[in-house]
SEMI-479627 format. One record per residue (C-alpha): x, y, z; residue in one letter. Coordinates in nm, 2 decimals, decimal comma, always signed. Layout:
REM residues N
+--------+--------+--------+------+
|      u |      v |      w | type |
+--------+--------+--------+------+
|      X |      Y |      Z |    a |
...
+--------+--------+--------+------+
***
This chain:
REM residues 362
+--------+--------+--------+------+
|      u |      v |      w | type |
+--------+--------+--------+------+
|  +1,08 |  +0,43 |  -2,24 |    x |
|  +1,27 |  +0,15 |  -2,06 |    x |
|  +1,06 |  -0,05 |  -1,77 |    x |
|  +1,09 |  -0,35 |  -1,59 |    x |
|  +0,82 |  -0,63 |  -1,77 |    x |
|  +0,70 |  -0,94 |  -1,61 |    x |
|  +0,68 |  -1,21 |  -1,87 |    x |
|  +0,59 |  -1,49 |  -1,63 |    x |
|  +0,54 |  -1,59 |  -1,30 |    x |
|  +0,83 |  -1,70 |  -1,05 |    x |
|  +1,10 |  -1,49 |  -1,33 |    x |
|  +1,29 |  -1,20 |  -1,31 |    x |
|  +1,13 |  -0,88 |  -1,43 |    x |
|  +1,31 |  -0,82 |  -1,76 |    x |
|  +1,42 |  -0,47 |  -1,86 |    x |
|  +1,28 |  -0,35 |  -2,19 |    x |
|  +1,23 |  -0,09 |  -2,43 |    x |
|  +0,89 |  -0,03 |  -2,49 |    x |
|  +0,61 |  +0,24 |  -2,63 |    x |
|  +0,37 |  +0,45 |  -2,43 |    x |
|  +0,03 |  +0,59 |  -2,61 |    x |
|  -0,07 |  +0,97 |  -2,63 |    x |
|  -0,30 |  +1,04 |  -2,37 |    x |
|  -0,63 |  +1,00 |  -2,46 |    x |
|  -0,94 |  +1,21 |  -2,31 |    x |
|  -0,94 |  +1,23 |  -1,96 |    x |
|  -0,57 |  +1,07 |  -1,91 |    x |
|  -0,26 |  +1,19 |  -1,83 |    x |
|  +0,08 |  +1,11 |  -1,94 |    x |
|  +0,37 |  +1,15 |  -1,66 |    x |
|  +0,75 |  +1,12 |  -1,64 |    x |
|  +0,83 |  +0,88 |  -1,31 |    x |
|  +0,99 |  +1,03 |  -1,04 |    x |
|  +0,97 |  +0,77 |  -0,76 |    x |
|  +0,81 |  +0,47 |  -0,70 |    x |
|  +0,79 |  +0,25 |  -0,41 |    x |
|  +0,83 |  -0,18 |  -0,41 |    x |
|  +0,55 |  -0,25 |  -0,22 |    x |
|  +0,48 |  -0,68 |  -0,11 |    x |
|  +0,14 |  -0,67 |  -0,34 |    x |
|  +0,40 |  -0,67 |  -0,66 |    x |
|  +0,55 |  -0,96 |  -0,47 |    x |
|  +0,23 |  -1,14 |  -0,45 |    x |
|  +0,15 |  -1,08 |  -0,82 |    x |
|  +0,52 |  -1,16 |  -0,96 |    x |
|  +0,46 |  -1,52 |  -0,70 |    x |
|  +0,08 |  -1,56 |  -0,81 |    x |
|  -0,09 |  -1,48 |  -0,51 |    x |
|  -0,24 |  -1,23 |  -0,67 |    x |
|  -0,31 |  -1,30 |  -1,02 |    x |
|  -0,27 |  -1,09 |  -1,32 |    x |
|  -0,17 |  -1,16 |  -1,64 |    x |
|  +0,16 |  -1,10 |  -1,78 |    x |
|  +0,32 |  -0,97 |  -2,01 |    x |
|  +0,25 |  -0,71 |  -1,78 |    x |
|  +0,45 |  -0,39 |  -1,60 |    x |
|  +0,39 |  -0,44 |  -1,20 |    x |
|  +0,47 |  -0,12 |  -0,97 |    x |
|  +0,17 |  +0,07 |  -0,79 |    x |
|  +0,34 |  +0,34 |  -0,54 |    x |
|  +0,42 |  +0,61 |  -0,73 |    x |
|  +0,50 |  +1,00 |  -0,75 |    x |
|  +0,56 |  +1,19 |  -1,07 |    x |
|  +0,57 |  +1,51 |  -1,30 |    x |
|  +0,27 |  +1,56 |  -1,57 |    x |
|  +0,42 |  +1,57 |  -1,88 |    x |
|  +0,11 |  +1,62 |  -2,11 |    x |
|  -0,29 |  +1,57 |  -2,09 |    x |
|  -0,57 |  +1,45 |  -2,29 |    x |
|  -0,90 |  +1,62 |  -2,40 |    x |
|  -1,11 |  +1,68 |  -2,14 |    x |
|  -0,85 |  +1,70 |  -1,86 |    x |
|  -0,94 |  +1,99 |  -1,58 |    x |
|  -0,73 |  +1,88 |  -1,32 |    x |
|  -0,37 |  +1,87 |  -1,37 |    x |
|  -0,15 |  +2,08 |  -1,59 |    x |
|  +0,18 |  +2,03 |  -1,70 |    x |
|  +0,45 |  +2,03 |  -1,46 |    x |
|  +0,20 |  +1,94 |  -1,17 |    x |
|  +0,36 |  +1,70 |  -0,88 |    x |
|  +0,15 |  +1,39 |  -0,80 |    x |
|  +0,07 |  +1,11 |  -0,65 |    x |
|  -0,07 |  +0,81 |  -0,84 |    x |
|  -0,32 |  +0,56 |  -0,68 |    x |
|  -0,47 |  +0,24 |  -0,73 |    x |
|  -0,84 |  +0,38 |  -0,59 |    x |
|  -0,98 |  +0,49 |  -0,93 |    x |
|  -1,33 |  +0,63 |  -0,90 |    x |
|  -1,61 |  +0,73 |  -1,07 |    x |
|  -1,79 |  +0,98 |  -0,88 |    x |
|  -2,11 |  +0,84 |  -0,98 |    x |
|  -2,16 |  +0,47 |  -0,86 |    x |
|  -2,34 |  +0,40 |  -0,49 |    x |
|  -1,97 |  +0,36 |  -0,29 |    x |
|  -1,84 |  +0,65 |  -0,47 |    x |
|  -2,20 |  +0,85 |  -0,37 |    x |
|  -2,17 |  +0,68 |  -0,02 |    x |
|  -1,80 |  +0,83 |  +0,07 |    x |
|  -1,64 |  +0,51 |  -0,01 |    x |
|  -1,52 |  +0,56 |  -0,33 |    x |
|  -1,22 |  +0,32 |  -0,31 |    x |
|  -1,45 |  +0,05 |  -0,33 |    x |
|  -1,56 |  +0,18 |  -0,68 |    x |
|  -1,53 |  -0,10 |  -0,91 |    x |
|  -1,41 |  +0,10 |  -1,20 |    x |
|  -1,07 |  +0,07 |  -1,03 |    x |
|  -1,01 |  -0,28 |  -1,24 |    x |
|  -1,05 |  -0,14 |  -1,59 |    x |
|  -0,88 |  +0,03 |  -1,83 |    x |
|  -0,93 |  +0,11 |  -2,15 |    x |
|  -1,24 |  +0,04 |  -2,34 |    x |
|  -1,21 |  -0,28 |  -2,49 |    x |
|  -1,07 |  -0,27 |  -2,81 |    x |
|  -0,89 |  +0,04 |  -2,74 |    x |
|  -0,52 |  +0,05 |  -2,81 |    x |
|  -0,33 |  -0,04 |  -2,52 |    x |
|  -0,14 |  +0,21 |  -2,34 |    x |
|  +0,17 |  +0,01 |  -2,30 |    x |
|  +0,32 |  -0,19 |  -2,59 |    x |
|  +0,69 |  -0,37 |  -2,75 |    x |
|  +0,82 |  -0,14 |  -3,03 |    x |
|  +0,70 |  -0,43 |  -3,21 |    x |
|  +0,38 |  -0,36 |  -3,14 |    x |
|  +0,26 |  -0,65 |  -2,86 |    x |
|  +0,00 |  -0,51 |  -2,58 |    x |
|  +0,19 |  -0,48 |  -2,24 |    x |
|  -0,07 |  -0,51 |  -1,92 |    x |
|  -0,07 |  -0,17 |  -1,74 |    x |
|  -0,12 |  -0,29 |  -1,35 |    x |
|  -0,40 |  -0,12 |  -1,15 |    x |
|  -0,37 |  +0,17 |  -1,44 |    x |
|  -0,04 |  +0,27 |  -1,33 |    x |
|  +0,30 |  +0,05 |  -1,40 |    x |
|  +0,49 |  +0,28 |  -1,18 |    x |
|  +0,81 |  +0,03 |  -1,25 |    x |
|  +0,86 |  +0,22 |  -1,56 |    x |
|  +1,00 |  +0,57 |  -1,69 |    x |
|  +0,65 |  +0,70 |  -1,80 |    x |
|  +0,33 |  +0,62 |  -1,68 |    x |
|  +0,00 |  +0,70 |  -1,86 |    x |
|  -0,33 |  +0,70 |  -1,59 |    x |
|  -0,67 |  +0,80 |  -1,60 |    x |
|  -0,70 |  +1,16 |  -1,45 |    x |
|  -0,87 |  +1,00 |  -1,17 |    x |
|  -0,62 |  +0,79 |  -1,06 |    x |
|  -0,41 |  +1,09 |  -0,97 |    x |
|  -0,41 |  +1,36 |  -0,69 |    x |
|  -0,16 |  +1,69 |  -0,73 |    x |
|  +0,04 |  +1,75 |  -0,44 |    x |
|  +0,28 |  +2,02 |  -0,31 |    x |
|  +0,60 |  +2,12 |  -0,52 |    x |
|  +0,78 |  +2,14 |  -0,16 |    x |
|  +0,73 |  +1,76 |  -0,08 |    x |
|  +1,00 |  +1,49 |  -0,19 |    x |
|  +0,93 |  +1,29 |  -0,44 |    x |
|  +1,08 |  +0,95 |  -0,32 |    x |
|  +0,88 |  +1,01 |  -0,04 |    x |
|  +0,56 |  +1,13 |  -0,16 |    x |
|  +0,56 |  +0,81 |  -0,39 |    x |
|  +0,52 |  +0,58 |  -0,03 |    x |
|  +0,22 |  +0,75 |  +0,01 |    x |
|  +0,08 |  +0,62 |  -0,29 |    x |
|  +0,04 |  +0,26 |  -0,17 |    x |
|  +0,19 |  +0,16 |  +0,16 |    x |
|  +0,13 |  +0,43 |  +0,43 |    x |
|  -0,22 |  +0,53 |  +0,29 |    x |
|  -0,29 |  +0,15 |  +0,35 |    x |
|  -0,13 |  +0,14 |  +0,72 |    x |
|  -0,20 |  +0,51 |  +0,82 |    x |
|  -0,59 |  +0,47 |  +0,66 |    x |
|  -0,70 |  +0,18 |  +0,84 |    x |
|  -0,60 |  +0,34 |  +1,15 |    x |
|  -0,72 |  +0,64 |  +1,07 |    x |
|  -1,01 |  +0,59 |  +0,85 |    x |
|  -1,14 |  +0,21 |  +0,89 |    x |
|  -1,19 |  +0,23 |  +1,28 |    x |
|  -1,21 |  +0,48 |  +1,52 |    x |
|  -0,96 |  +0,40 |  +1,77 |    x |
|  -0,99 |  +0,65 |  +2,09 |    x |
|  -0,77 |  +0,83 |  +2,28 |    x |
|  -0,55 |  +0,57 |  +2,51 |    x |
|  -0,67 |  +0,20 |  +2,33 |    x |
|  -0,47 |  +0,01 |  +2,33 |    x |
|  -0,32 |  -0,14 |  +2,00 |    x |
|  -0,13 |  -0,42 |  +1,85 |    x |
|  +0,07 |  -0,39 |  +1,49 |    x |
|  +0,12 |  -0,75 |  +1,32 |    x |
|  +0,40 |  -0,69 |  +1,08 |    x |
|  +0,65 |  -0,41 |  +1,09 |    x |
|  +0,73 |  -0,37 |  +0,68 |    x |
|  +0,59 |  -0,05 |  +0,57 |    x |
|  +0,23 |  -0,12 |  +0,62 |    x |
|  +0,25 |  -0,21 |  +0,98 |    x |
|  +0,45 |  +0,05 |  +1,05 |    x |
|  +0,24 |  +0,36 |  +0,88 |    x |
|  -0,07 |  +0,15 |  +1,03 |    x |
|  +0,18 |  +0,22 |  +1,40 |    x |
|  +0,24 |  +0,58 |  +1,30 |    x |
|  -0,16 |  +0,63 |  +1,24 |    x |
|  -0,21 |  +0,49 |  +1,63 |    x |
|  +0,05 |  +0,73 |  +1,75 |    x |
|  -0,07 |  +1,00 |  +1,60 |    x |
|  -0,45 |  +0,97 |  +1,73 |    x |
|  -0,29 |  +0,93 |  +2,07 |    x |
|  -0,35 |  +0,54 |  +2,12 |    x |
|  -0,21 |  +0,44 |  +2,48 |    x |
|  +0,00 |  +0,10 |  +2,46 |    x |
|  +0,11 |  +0,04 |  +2,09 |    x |
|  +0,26 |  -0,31 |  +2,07 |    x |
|  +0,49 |  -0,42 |  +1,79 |    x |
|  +0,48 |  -0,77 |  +1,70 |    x |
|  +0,73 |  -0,92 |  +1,44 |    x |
|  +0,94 |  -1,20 |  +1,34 |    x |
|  +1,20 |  -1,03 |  +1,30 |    x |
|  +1,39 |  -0,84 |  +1,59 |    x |
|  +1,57 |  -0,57 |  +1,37 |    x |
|  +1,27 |  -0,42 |  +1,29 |    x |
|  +1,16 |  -0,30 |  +1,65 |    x |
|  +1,45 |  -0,04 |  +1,70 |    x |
|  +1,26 |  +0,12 |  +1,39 |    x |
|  +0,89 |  +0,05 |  +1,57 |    x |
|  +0,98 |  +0,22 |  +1,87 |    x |
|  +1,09 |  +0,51 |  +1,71 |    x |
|  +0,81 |  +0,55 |  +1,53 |    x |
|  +0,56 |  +0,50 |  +1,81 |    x |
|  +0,58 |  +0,16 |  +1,96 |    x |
|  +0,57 |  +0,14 |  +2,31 |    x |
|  +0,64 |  -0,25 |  +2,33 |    x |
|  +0,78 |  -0,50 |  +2,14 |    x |
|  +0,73 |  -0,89 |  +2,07 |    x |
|  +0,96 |  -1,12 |  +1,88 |    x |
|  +0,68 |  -1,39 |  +1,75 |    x |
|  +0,99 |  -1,61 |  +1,73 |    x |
|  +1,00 |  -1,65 |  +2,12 |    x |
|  +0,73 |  -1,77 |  +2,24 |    x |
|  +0,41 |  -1,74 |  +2,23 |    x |
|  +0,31 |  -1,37 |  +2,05 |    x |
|  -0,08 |  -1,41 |  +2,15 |    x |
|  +0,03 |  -1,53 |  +2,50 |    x |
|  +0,26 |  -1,21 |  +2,52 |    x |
|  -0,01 |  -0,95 |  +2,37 |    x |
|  -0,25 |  -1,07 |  +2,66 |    x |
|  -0,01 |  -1,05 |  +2,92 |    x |
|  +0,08 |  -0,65 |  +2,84 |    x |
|  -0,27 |  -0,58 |  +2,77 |    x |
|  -0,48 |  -0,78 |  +3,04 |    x |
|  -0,64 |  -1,02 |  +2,81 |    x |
|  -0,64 |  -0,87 |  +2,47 |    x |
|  -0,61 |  -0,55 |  +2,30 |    x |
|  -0,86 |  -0,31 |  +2,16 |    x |
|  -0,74 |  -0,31 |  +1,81 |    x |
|  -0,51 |  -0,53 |  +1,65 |    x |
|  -0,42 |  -0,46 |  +1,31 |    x |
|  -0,29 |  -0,74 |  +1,08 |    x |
|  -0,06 |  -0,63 |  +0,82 |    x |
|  +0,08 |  -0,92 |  +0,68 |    x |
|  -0,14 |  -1,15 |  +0,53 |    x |
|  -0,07 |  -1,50 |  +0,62 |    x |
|  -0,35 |  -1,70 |  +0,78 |    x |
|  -0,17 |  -1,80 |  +1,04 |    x |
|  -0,10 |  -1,41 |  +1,12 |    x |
|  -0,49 |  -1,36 |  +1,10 |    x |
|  -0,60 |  -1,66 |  +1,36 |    x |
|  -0,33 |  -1,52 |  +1,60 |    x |
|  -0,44 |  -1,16 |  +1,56 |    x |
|  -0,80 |  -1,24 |  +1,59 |    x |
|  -0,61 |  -1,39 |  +1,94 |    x |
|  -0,47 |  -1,09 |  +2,07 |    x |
|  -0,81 |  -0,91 |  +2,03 |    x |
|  -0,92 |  -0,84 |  +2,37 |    x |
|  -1,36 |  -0,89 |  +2,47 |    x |
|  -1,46 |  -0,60 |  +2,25 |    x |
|  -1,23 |  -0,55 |  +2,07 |    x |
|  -1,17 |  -0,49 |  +1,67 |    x |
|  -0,92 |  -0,74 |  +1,44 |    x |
|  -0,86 |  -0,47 |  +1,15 |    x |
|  -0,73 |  -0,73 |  +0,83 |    x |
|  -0,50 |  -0,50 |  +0,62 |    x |
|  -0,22 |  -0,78 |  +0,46 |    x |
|  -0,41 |  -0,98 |  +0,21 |    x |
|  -0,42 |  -1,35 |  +0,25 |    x |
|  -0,34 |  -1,54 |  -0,08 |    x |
|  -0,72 |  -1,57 |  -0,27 |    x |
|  -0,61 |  -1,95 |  -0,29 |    x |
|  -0,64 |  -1,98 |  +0,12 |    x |
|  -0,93 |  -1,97 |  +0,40 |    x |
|  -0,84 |  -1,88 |  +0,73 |    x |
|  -1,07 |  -2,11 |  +0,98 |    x |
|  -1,15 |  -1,91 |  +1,29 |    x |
|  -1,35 |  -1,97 |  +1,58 |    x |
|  -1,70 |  -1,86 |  +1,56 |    x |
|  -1,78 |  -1,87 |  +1,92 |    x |
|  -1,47 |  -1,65 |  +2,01 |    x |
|  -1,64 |  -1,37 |  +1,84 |    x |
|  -2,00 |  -1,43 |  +1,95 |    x |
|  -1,90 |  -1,46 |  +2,32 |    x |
|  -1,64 |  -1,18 |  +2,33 |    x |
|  -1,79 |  -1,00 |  +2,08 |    x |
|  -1,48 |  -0,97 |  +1,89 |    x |
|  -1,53 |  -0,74 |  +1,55 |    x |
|  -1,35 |  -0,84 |  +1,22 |    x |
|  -1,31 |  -0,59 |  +1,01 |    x |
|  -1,12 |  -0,58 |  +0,61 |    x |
|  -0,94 |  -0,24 |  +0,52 |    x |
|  -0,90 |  -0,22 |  +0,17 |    x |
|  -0,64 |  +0,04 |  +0,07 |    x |
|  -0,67 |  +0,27 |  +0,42 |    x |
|  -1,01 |  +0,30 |  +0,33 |    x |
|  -0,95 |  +0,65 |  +0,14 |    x |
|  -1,05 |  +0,94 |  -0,02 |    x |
|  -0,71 |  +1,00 |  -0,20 |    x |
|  -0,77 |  +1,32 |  -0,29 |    x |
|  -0,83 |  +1,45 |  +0,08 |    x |
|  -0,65 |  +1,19 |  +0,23 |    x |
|  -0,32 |  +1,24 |  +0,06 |    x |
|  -0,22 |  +1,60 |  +0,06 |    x |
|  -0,34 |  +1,60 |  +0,47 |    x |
|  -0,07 |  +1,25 |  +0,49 |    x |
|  +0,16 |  +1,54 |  +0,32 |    x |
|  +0,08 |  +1,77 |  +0,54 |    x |
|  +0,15 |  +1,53 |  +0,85 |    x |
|  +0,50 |  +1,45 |  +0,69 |    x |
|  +0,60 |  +1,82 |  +0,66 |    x |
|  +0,52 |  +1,91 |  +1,01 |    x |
|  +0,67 |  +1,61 |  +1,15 |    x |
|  +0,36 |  +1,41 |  +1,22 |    x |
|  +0,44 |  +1,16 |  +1,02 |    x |
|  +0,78 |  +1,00 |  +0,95 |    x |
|  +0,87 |  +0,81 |  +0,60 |    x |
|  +1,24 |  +0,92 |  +0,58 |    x |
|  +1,32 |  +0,62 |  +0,86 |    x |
|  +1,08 |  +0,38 |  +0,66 |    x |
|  +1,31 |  +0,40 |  +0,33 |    x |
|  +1,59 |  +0,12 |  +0,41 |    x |
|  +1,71 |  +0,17 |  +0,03 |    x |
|  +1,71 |  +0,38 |  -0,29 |    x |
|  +1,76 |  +0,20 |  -0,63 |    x |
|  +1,76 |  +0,22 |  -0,98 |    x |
|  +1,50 |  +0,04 |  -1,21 |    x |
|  +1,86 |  -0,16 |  -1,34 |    x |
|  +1,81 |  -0,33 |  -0,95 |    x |
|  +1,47 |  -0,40 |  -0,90 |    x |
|  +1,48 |  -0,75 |  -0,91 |    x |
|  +1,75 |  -0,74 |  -0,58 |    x |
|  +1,54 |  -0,56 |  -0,45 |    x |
|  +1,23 |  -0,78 |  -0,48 |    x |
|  +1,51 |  -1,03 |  -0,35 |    x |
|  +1,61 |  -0,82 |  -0,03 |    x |
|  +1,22 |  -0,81 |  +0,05 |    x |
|  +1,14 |  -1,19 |  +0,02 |    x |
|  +1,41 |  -1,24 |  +0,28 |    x |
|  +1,28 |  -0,91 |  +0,52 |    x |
|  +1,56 |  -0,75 |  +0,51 |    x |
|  +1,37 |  -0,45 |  +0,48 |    x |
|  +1,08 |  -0,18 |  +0,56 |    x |
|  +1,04 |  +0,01 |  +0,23 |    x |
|  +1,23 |  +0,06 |  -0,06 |    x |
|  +1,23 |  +0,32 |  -0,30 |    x |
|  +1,28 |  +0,29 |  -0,68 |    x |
|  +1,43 |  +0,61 |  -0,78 |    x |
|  +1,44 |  +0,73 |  -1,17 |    x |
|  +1,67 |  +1,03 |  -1,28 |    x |
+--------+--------+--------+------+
***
C-alpha cells in the first residue's frame, strides 16, 4: 500500500510503499476512503506532540472493511465506518463511569513483541499513530477503534467526524451544558472552532461570537452560526468580547491551543462563567493565569479531551445531524486532495489558509 511516512521531525512526509499485517483477533483491516488533515498531525510532524517516527501520522478517517480477525462481532465486510482515536476497553473505571475516552488503552497497540502492523517491504517496523494511520491506502485498527455508519453518508465527510467536529461539536455538546440563550465565544475558526460554533447553534445558545485572526474565516462563522465577529488583529479581542456581552461571556471555548489564546479566553469568561480548553497547548509550555480571577468571579476551567465522546452513540447521531441539515461539514471542506499532495496541504494549513481539508483516496 502506498502512504505518506514521517521519517523525522520538521521534513516532508515521504511517500512509500509499504506492508500491512492480516488482521489479527479482534482487528480489522480497511481500504481508506477519506481522511481529514487535522492541526494535531501538525503538532506531531513540528514536535509539539511527540511520537516517534518512522511513523504514518493521519487520525480523521472514514473507510470500507475489507476483512476481519478472529473474534470480530462487529463489523463485516463491506461495512462503512468511521475510525477514532478514543479506543476503549469496556472494563476500566472511565470506561464503567461513561467516560470511556479517557480509557487509557487508547495509547497502545499491539502486545509488545507482536509484529507490527505497518512495515518497509524490507521489513522495518513503521509506527501506526493513535492505531490508525489514516494517511495511508489501508489502515488496520483494533475493532474498538471503529464505529459503522450509514451507507447513505459521504465518505469525505463522514471522515471529519472522526477527529475534528467530534472534538468541537462534543465539547459543546458533551463537556458542558450550555443552556438555552448563553451566551458563547469560539476562539479559533479552523475546523474545531467551528463544529465547537455549530454545537452552540444547535443547542440554541443566544449570542455566538467568533473570534479569529484571520478575517476570511468569519463569512464562513456566520454562516454557520455566528452572530458576531472579532478580528483579534484589531484591537483588543478580550476588550471586544466584554463589550458585546456585558462583561464576559458564559462559555468560551478555546480551540486553538496557544497560551496566549488560553489567558485571553479565560478573559472573555464572564463572573460564572465556564473557559472550555479544546486546542492543546504544546506539553513543552505552562500557561500562567490568575488565580484570584477565578476564585473571585468564580470562573470554571474546564479540558475537553476529544468532545468528550462515546463514539459509538455520538457519531452516527453527528450523522444524523448532517443528513437532516443540523449540522453542516460540506462548507468546512476548503480542499480535496490526493495523498501525492499532502505535504501542500500541511503547508496551506501552517499559513491558515484554511478550515478543513480532506484527503481523498480513489
Amino acid at each position: 500500500m502506498k502512504a505518506a511516512v514521517m521519517r523525522a521531525n520538521n521534513e516532508p512526509l515521504q511517500l512509500e510503499e509499504l506492508q500491512i499485517d492480516d488482521p489479527a483477533p479482534n482487528e480489522v483491516l480497511l481500504k481508506t476512503s477519506a481522511s481529514g488533515i487535522c492541526h494535531s498531525d501538525l503538532s506531531v510532524i513540528e514536535g509539539g506532540l511527540p511520537y516517534p517516527p518512522p511513523a504514518v501520522l493521519g487520525h480523521e478517517p472514514a473507510g470500507v472493511v475489507e476483512a476481519i480477525g478472529e473474534a470480530v462481532t462487529d463489523f463485516v465486510v463491506g461495512d462503512h465506518v468511521i475510525g477514532c482515536l478514543s479506543l476503549w476497553c469496556g472494563v476500566c473505571k472511565f470506561c464503567t463511569g461513561g467516560r470511556p475516552y479517557l480509557c487509557m488503552t487508547q495509547f497502545l497497540g499491539r502486545p509488545e513483541g507482536a509484529k507490527s502492523r505497518i512495515s518497509t517491504l524490507q521489513g522495518e517496523p513503521i509506527s501506526q499513530f493513535a492505531n490508525l494511520s489514516s494517511f495511508a491506502e489501508k489502515m488496520l485498527c483494533p475493532e474498538r477503534s471503529l464505529v459503522k455508519i450509514r451507507d447513505d453518508m459521504p465518505m469525505d465527510r463522514a471522515s471529519l467526524i472522526g477527529c475534528g467536529v467530534t472534538t468541537g461539536l462534543g465539547a459543546a455538546l458533551n463537556t458542558v451544558n450550555i443552556p438555552a440563550g448563553a451566551s458563547v465565544v469560539i476562539v479559533g475558526c479552523g475546523g474545531v472552532g467551528l463544529a465547537a460554533l455549530q454545537g452552540a447553534r444547535i443547542v440554541g445558545a443566544g449570542k455566538i461570537i467568533a473570534v479569529d485572526a484571520q478575517s476570511w474565516k468569519f463569512n464562513l462563522a456566520q454562516e454557520l452560526g455566528a452572530t458576531d465577529c472579532i478580528d483579534a488583529t484589531k484591537g483588543d479581542p478580550v476588550a471586544a468580547v466584554h463589550a458585546l456581552t456585558e462583561g464576559g461571556a458564559d462559555f468560551v471555548f478555546e480551540c486553538i491551543g496557544l497560551a496566549a489564546t488560553v489567558q485571553q479566553s479565560i478573559g472573555m469568561t464572564g463572573r460564572g462563567g465556564t473557559t472550555v480548553l479544546v486546542g492543546v497547548v504544546p506539553m513543552t509550555e505552562m500557561v500562567p493565569i490568575s488565580a484570584s480571577d477565578l476564585t473571585l468571579q468564580e470562573k470554571t476551567v474546564r479540558g475537553s479531551y476529544m468532545g468528550s465522546n462515546r463514539f459509538r452513540f455520538d457519531m452516527p447521531k453527528y450523522i444524523d445531524f448532517y443528513l437532516d441539515g443540523r449540522l453542516r461539514l460540506d462548507e468546512m471542506i476548503s480542499a480535496r486532495l490526493p495523498l501525492e499532495e499532502i505535504n501542500e496541504g500541511f503547508d496551506r494549513m501552517r499559513k491558515g489558509e484554511v478550515a478543513r481539508q480532506v484527503v481523498v483516496f480513489e
